[in-house]
C-alpha positions in Angstrom: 84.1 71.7 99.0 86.8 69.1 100.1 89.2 69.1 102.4 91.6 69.0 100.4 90.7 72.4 98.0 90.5 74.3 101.3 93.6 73.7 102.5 95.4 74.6 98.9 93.3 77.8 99.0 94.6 78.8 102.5 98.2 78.0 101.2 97.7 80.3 98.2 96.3 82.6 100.1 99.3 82.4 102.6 102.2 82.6 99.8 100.1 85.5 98.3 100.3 87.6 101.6 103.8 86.9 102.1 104.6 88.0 98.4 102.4 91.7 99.4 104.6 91.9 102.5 107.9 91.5 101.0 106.8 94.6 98.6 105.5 96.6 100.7 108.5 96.1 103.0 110.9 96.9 100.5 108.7 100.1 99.9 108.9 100.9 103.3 112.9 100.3 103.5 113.4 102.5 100.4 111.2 105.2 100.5 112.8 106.0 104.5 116.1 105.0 103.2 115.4 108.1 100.3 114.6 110.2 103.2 117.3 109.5 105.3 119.4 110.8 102.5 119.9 107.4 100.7 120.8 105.5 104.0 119.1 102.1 103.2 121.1 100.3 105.9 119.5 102.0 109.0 116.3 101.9 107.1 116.2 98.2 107.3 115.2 97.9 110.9 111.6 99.0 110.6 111.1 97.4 106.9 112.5 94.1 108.8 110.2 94.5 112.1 107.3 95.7 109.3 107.3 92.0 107.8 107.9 90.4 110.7 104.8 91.3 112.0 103.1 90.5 108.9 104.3 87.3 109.5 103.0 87.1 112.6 99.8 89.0 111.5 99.1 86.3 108.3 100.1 82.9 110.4 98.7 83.4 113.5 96.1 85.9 114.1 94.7 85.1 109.9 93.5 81.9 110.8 89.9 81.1 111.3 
């Protein structure tokens, strides 16, 4: 396999993860937001600090 095709995998692979974390952030923002009694705002906080770690998680510690 070339260079080349390895490096377009890891990319997909990259935009993929970052396209799961964005759900499952929003998830996270509404379901607490719902239990908070519709109170999204506050909710934000740990949906933000949930993808930023992903982040984190997916560019730096997801490399082999």
């Amino acid at each position: 396999m070339s260079e080349h095709s390895e490096h377009s995998d890891n990319k997909q692979a990259s935009v993929g993860a970052i396209v799961m974390l964005l759900i499952l952030a929003a998830l996270v923002v509404l379901g607490i937001g719902t239990m908070n009694g519709g109170d999204t705002v506050s909710a934000l906080i740990p949906g933000g600090l949930l993808f930023l770690f992903g982040l984190y998680a997916v560019f730096s510690l997801g490399k082999d």
